[in-house]
VOGU-3710 file (C-alpha; in Angstrom, 3 decimals, decimal comma):
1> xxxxxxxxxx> 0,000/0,000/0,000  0,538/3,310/-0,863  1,696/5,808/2,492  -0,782/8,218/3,076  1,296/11,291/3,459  0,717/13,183/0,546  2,741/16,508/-0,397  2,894/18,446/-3,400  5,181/16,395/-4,753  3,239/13,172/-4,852
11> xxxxxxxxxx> 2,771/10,177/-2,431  5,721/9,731/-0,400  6,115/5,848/-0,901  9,281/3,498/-0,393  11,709/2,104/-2,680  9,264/-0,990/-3,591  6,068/0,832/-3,848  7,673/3,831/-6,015  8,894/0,770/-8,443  5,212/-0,387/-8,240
21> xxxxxxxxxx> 3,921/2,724/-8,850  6,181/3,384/-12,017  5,055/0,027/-13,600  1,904/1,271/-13,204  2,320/4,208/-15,269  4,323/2,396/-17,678  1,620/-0,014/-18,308  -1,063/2,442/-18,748  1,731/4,280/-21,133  1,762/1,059/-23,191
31> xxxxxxxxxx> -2,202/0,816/-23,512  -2,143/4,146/-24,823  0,236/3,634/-27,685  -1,835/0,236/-29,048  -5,160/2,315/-28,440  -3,218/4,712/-31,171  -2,520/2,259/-33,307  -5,645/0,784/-33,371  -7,205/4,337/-34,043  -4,832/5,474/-36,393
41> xxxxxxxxxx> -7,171/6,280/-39,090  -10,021/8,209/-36,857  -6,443/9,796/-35,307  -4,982/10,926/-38,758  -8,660/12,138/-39,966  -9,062/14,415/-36,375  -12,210/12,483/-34,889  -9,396/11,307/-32,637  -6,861/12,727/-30,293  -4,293/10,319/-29,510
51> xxxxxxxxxx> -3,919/9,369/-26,360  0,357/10,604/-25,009  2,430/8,692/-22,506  2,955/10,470/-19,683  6,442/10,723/-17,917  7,086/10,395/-14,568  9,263/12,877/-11,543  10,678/10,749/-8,525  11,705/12,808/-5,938  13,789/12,267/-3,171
61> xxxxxxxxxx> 16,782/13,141/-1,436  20,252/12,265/-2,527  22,030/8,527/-2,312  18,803/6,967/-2,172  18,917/4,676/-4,947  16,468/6,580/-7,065  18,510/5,796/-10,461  19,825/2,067/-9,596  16,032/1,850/-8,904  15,428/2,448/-12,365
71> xxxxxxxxxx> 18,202/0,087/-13,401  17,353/-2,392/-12,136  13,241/-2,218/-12,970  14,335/-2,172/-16,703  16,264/-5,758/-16,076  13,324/-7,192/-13,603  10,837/-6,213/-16,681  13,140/-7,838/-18,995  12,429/-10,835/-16,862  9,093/-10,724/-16,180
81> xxxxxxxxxx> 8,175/-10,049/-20,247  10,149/-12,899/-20,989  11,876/-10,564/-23,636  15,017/-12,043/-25,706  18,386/-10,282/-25,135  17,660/-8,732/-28,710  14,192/-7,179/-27,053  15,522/-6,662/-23,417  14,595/-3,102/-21,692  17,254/-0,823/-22,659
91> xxxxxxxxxx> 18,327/2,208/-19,723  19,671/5,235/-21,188  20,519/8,257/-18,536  21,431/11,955/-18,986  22,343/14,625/-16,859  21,392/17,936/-17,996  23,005/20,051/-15,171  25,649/19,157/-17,210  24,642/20,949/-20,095  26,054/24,639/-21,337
101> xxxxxxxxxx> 23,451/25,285/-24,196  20,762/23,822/-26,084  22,959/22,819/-28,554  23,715/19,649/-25,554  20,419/18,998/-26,041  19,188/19,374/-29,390  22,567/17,952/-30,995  25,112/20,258/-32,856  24,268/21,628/-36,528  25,403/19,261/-39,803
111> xxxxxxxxxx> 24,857/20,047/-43,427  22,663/17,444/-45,045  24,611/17,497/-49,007  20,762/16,880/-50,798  20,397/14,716/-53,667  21,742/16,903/-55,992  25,790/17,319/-56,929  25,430/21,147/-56,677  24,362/22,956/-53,005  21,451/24,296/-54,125
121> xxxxxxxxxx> 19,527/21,809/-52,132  22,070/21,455/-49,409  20,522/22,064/-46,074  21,461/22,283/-41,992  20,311/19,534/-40,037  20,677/18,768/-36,106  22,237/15,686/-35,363  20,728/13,709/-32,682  23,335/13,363/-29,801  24,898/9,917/-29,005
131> xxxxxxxxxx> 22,829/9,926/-25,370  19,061/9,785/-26,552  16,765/6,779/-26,930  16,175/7,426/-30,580  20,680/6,980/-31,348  20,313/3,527/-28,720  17,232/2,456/-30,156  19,161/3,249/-33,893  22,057/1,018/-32,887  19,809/-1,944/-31,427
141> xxxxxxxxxx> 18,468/-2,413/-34,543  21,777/-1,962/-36,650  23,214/-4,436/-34,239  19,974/-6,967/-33,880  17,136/-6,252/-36,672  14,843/-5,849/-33,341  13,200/-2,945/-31,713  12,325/-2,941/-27,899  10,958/-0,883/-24,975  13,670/0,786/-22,533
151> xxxxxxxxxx> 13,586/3,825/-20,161  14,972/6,852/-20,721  16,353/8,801/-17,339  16,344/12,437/-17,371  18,673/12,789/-13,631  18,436/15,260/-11,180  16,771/17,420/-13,637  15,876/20,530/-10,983  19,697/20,913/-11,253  19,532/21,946/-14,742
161> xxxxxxxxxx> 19,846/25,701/-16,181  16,624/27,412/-16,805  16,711/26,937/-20,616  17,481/23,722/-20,777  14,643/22,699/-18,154  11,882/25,133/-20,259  13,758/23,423/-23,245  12,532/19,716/-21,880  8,977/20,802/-21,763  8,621/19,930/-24,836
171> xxxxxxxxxx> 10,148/16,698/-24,656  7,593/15,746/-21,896  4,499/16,851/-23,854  5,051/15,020/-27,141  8,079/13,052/-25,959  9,961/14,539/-29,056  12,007/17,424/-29,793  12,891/19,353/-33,339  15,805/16,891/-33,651  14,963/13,861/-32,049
181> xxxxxxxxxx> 11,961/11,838/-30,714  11,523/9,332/-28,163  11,045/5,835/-29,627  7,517/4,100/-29,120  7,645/1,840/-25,991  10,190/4,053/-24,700  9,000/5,561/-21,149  10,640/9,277/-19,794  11,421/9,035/-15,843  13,074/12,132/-14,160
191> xxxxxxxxxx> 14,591/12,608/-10,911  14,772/15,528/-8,435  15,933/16,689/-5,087  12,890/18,799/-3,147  13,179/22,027/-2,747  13,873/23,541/0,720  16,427/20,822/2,540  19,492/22,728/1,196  19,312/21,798/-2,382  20,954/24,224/-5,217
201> xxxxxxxxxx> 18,051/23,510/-7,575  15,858/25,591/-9,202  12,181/26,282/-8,391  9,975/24,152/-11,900  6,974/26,168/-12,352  3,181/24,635/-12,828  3,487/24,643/-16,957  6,460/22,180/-16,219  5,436/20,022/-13,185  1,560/19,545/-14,643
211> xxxxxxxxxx> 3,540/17,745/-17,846  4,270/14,771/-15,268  2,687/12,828/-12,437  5,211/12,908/-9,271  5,690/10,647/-6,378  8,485/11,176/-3,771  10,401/8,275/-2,248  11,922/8,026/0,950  14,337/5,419/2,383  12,740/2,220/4,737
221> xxxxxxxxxx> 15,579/0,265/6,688  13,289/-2,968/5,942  12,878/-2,472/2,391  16,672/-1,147/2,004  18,131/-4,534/4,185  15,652/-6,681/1,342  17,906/-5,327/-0,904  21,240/-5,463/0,354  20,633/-9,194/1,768  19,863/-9,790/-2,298
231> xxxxxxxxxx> 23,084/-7,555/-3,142  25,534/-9,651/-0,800  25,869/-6,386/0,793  28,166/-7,036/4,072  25,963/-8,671/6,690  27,478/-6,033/9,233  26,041/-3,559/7,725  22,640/-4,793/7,651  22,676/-5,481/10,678  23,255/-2,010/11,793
241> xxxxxxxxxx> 21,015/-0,539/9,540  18,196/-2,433/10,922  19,514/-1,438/14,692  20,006/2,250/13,666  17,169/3,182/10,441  16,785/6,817/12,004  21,213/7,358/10,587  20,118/6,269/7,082  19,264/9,986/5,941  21,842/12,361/7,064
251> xxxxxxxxxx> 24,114/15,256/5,116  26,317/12,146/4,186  25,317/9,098/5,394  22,976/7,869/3,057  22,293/4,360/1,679  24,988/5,138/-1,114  27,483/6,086/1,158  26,602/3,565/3,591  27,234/0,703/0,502  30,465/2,399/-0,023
261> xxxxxxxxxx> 31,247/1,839/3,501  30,494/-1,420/3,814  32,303/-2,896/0,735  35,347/-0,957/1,849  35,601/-2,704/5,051  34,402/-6,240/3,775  38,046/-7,272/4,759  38,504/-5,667/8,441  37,359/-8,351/10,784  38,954/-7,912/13,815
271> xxxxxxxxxx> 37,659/-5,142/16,059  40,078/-6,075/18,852  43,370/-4,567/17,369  43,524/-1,187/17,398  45,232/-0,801/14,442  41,668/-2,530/12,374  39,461/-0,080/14,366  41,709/3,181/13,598  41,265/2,094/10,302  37,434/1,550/9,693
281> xxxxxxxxxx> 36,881/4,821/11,614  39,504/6,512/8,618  37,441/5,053/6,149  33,752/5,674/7,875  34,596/9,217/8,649  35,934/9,634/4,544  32,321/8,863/3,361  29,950/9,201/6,331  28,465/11,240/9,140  30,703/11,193/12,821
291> xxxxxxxxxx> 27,619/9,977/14,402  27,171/7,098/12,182  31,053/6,014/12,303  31,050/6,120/16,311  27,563/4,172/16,900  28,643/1,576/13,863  31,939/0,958/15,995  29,952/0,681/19,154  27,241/-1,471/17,644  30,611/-3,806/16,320
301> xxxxxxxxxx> 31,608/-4,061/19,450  28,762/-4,902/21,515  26,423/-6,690/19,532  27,619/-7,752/16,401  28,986/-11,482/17,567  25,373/-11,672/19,215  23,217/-11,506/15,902  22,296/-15,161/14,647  22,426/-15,085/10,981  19,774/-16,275/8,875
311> xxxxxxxxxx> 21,982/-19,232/7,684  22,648/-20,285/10,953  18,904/-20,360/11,300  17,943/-22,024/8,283  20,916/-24,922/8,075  20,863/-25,735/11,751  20,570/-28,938/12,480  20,258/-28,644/16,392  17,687/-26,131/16,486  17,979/-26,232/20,494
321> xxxxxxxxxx> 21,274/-24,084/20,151  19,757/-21,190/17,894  16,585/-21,798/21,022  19,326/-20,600/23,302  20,871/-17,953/21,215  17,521/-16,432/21,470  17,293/-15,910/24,945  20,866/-14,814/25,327  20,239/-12,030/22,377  16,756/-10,695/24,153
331> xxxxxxxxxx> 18,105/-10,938/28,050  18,213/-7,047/29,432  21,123/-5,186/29,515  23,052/-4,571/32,901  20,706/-1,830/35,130  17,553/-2,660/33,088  14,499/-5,438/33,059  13,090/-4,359/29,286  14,417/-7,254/26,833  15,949/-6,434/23,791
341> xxxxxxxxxx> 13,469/-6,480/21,272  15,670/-4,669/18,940  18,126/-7,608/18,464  15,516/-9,788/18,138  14,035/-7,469/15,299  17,745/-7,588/13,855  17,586/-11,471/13,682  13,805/-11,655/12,463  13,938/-9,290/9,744  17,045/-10,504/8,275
351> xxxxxxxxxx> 16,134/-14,164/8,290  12,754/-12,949/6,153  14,700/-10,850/3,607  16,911/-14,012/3,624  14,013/-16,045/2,723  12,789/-14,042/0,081  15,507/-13,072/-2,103  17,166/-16,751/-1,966  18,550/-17,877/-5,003  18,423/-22,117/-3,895
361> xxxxxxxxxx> 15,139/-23,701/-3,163  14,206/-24,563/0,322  14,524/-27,647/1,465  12,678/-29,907/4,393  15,274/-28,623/7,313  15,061/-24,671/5,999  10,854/-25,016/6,255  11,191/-26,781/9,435  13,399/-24,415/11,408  11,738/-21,493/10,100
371> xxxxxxxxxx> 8,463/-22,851/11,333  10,498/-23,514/15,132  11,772/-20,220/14,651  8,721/-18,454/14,797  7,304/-20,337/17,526  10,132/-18,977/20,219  9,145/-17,747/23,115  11,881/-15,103/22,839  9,902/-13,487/19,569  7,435/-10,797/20,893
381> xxxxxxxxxx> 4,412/-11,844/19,611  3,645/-8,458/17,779  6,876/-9,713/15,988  5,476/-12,887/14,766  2,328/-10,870/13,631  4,338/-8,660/11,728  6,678/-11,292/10,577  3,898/-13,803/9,451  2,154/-10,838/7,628  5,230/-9,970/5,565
391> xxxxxxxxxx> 5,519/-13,965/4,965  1,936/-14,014/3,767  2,497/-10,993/1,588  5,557/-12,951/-0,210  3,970/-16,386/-1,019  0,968/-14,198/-2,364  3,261/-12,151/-5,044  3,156/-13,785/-8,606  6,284/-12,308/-10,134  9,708/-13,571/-9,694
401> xxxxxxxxxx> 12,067/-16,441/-11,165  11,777/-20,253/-10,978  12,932/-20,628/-7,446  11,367/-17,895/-6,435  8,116/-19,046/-6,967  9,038/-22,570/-6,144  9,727/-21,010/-2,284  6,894/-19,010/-2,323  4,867/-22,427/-2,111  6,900/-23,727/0,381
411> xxxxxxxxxx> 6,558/-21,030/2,713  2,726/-20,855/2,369  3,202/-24,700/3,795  4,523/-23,391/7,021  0,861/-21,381/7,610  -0,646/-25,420/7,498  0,686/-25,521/10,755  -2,164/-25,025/13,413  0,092/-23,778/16,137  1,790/-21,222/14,166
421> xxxxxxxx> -1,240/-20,505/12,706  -3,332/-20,016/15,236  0,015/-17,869/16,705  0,321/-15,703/13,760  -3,139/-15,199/11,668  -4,878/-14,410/14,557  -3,298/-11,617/15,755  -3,680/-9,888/12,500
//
């Protein structure tokens, strides 16, 4: 489901919902192009207006993953259409804050010799440049004889001058310029930073944000860890996200930095020698806030060797020692009687993401542990509520690869039993 917080620029959704939203759009983009065709003559004779594709603004702050977003929808729709490698999605990305004149945009001037052997029908022509969907759409087909859909990104376009933004008004009415056009199947998707968190962008008036619908994303640790459990992102680093969401979004600790981060210390192990710690904090404080650098050292050394990973969970084959685990991770600190639900949140999330981004089928021990899992006492049972809903949501999703699907089944099994049932479904 959509959030409800609505602000002028759009629904303020998460990564996952944002990439729902988008296919959306992009299948309502592609109804409209075969309701064209189909009404081409009414269309050519005036009885019809055709009906345009619309382009879409996400908004957001920086490091994100707005663009890899994009990315990496054009490969999942690859996937899900079944398209050849000839067919695939194609991504194409420009930058117009880079731009100096229209020139960047249009393409620079050529003279087109005519037919003729004199220049009496010799004219000046734009050439396209090398960037736009209509040049990579050009060379697929050199290349492959095929045509395809793709997206085209227009990034961090509120970062543009002010004639080269009014300049792309036109490009997001008719999705064509003087020089170039967007190819059919082709879909325009823009990024932006909002205006008033200490941005140097430049204020888009109504005749330019009324040529696009607009939805703003904004980061969630849960959704984020999905990804970076898929990614092979360092399991530290997971780990602290899901202890510490609130340090995702600061001046420079973002989920791009954070990645950065992460890889860079894939190697340091060792938190005892000094030497290993003076290093990480070089290399946190290079690409991220102090705060962040400080708790992640803290978190390292106080709770890290606690966290049962999901493997350890799902390949165990004396469940009774990930039982104990358990109750070590949630006793109380020293001074306090509250137990530490936010461990156990740390282990409980992770295992899920684990579950649903696996790449290898499940097998009879995985389903059985997860099902013993979820019956420890040591689980809050709001926990096992939200953890069983999130479960649910997963085995009821229909796209996906092989295995995917394939566990998707399995998991629904684990609902069959009446104890966990009974445990999970009726709290709902």
């Amino acid at each position: 489901m959509f959030s409800t917080e609505e602000l002028e620029l759009g629904v303020v959704c998460n990564a996952e919902d944002v990439k729902s939203f988008v296919k959306t759009i992009i299948q309502s983009n592609f109804k409209n192009e075969e309701w064209n065709k189909k009404n081409e003559s009414s269309i050519s004779k005036g009885r019809l207006n055709p009906k345009k594709r619309v382009p879409i603004c996400i908004w957001g702050n920086h490091g994100i993953g707005k663009t890899e977003l994009l990315k990496a929808l054009a490969n999942e729709l690859t996937t899900e259409q079944n398209l050849s490698e000839k067919e695939k999605w194609l991504f194409t990305s420009v930058a117009p804050a880079q731009f100096e004149e229209m020139g960047d945009l249009l393409g620079m001037p050529s003279i087109d010799p005519g037919k003729l052997d004199d220049p009496s029908d010799d004219k000046t022509i734009l050439v396209p440049p090398s960037w736009t969907p209509q040049k990579i759409e050009e060379m697929r087909f050199e290349e492959t004889g095929k045509h395809g859909p793709g997206i085209f990104l227009i990034d961090d376009i509120n970062r543009a001058d002010i004639r080269i933004i009014s300049g792309i008004m036109q490009l997001l009415q008719d999705f064509e310029l003087v020089s170039w056009s967007v190819p059919d199947g082709w879909q325009i998707v823009l990024t932006a930073n909002p205006p008033g968190r200490g941005y140097i962008v430049r204020e888009m008036d109504d005749a330019m944000l009324t040529r696009m619908m607009h939805i703003e994303m904004r980061v969630d640790e849960k959704v984020w860890a999905r990804w970076a459990e898929a990614q092979a992102v360092d399991p530290r680093g997971i780990s602290f996200v899901l202890a510490y969401p609130e340090l995702l979004e600061g001046r420079r600790t973002t989920p791009r930095t954070l990645v950065q981060f992460f890889n860079s210390i894939e190697g340091l192990q060792d938190l005892g020698d000094a030497e290993t710690v003076d290093l990480i904090t070089k290399i946190g404080m290079s690409c991220l806030d102090k705060e962040t650098v400080v708790e992640f050292i803290q978190f390292m050394r106080n709770d890290w060797s606690k966290i049962i990973q999901p493997e350890e969970i799902l390949d165990s084959t004396n469940f009774k020692e990930i039982e104990e685990k358990m109750n070590t991770l949630v006793q109380p600190k020293k001074g306090s009687k509250v137990k530490r639900v936010d461990a156990a949140n740390i282990v409980v999330q992770r295992l899920i993401n684990k579950i649903m981004v696996m790449e290898k089928k499940l097998d009879k021990l995985n389903l059985e542990n997860i099902r013993s899992f979820f019956k420890l006492d040591s689980i809050p049972l709001d926990m096992k509520v939200a953890s069983g809903r999130d479960l649910l949501n997963f085995t009821l999703q229909k796209e996906g690869n092989e295995i995917a699907i394939k566990n998707r089944t399995l998991i629904s099994k684990i609902f069959e039993d009446k104890e966990l049932a009974l445990l999970i479904l009726e709290g709902m």
